[in-house]
Structure formats: structure tokens, C-alpha cells
C-alpha positions in Angstrom: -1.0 3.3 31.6 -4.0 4.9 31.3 -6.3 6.0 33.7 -8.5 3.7 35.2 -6.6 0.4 34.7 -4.4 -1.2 36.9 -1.8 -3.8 37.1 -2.5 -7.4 38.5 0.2 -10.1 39.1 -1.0 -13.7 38.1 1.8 -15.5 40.6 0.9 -19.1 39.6 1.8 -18.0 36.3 4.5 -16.0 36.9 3.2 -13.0 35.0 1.6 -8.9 35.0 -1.0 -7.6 33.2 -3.1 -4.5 33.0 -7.2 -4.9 33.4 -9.5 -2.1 33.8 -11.0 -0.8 37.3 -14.0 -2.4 38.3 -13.5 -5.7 36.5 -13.7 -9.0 38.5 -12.0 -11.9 38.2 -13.1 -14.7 37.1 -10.2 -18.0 36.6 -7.5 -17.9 39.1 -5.7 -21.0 38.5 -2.0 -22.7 38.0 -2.8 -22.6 34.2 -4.8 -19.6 33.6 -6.5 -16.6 34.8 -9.4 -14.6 33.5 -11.3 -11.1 34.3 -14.4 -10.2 33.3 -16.0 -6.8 32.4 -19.1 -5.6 34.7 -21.3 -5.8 31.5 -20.0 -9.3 31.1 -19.3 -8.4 27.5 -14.9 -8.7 27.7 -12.7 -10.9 28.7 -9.2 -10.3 29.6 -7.1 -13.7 30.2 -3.4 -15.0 30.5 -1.7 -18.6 30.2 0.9 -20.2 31.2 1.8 -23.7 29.4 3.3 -26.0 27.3 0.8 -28.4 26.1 1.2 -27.1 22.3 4.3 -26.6 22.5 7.1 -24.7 23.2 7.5 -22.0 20.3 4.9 -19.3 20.0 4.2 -20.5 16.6 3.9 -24.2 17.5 1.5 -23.3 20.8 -1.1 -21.0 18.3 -1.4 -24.3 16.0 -1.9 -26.3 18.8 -4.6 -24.6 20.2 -6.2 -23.0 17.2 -6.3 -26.5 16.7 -8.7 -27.6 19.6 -10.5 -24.4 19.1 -11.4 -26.2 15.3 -13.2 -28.7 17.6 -16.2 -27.2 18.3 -17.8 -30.3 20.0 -15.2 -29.7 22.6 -14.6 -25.6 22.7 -17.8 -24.8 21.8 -16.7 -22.2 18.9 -18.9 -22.3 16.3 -18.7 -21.8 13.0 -15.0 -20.1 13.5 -12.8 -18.4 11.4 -9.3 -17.6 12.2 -6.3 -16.0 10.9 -3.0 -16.2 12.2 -0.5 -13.1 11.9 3.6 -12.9 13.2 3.7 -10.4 15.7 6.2 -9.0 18.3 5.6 -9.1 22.3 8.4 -7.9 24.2 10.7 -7.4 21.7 10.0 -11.5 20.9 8.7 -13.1 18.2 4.7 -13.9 18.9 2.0 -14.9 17.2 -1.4 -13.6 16.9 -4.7 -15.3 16.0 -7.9 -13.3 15.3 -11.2 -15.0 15.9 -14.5 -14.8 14.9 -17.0 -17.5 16.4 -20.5 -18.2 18.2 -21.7 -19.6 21.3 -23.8 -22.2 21.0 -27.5 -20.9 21.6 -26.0 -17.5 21.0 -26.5 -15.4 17.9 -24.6 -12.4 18.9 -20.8 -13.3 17.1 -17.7 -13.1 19.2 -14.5 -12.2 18.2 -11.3 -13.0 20.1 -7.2 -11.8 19.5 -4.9 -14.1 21.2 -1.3 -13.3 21.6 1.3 -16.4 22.0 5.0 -15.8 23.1 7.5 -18.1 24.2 8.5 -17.6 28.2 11.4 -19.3 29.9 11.6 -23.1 30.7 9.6 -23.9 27.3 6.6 -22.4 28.7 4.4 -20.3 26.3 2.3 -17.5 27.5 -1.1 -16.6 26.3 -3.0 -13.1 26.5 -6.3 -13.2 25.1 -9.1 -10.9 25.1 -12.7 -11.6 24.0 -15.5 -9.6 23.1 -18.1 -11.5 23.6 -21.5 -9.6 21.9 -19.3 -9.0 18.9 -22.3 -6.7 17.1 -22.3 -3.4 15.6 -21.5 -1.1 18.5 -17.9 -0.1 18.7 -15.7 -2.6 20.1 -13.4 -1.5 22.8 -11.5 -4.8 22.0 -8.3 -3.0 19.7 -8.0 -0.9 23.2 -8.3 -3.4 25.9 -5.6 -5.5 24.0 -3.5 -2.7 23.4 -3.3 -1.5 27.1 -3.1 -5.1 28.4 -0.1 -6.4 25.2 1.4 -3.0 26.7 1.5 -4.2 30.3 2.4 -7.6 29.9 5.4 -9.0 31.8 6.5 -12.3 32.1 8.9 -15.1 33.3 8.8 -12.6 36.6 10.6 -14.0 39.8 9.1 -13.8 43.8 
């Protein structure tokens, strides 16, 4: 892991993940939890659920699906892609994001990563940037480093 991250254990959700030094968080729920860069600009979360279903496939259409209703996710103007992917050596999907705020003209752009857990539960790492512009993203990093961390399905 590299230096300056550490690794933080969501129990609720029975899962670890890596987020930089220094970043606070945000959502600590049963369903979810965030962090959140000092700048404000990233976002690192995890979920835990089974409300799209219980495939990894079946859980990105679900909620790419909500996400398509902008009245009630607030993503404007979004385009996604979905790609098959690998997360501990099982099969995932990710989605790539591109969206607004509303009020906000600075463009976001999110990767979400979907994997099937035990007990039909599907786990969720995401990670935003959310002043999308043309500085350098550290996004492909911060994904990278967390995906690389991950653990799930983990026991007391």
C-alpha cells in the first residue's frame, strides 16, 4: 500500500478499504460509508446491499438505473458506460460516469465497482471526483489503491 493511506474497516458492512491520510469521514451507516478529501474534491465510498440485486451485473443496472433519474439523484445530464471487470478474482462490473451537480458547472466523473459478496449481498466501491476539470485527476489512483485494498464478506 502506498505511503500515506491506510486501511479502515466499515463493520456494519462487513468490509476493508484503503483511504488516504488525512481524509475524513463522512457516511458511516448500515448501508454505506463515505470519506471525503480535505479539498472536498474526492470521494471514496463502500456499499453493502441487495436492493438491485444479487449479481454484480444485476446491482450496476439497478442502480445506474436510479442514477438515470436525475429528479431523484441529482445527476445531470449523465452518461455512463458499463465495463466487465474482475474484483477479487470475481466477476464485477464497472460503470464510468460523467454528470453535474445541479447549480454546478464543474463536471464530475465517478467509477463504481459492483461485486457479489456472500448472503446475496453486493458490494459497492465508488470513488468520485467531484470538480471533474482540466487538472489531472488523481481518480485512476485513488481507485486503484482502494479496488487493491478491498476485502469483503470479513467476519468479527
Amino acid at each position: 500500500m502506498p505511503r500515506g493511506w491506510h486501511v479502515v474497516r466499515a463493520k456494519a458492512l462487513r468490509l476493508e478499504v484503503a483511504v488516504p491520510d488525512g481524509w475524513k469521514l463522512d457516511v458511516d451507516s448500515a448501508l454505506q460509508s463515505t470519506w471525503v478529501s480535505p479539498d472536498n474534491r474526492y470521494v471514496i465510498g463502500v456499499k453493502r446491499d441487495s436492493s438491485n440485486g444479487h449479481t454484480a451485473q444485476s446491482a450496476a443496472i439497478g442502480q445506474l438505473a436510479w442514477y438515470r433519474k436525475a429528479d431523484e439523484s441529482k445527476m445531470e445530464s449523465l452518461k455512463a458506460t458499463a465495463h466487465p471487470d474482475r474484483q477479487g478474482g470475481k466477476p464485477a462490473v464497472r460503470l464510468e460516469m460523467d454528470y453535474h451537480w445541479p447549480a454546478r458547472a464543474t463536471p464530475c466523473h465517478r467509477t463504481e465497482i459492483f461485486v457479489a459478496g456472500e448472503g446475496g449481498q453486493v458490494y459497492q466501491l465508488h470513488v468520485n471526483d467531484q470538480q471533474y476539470d482540466a487538472r489531472p485527476s488523481a481518480l485512476p489512483q485513488l481507485l486503484a489503491t482502494a479496488r487493491a485494498q478491498l476485502r469483503t464478506d470479513l467476519t468479527d
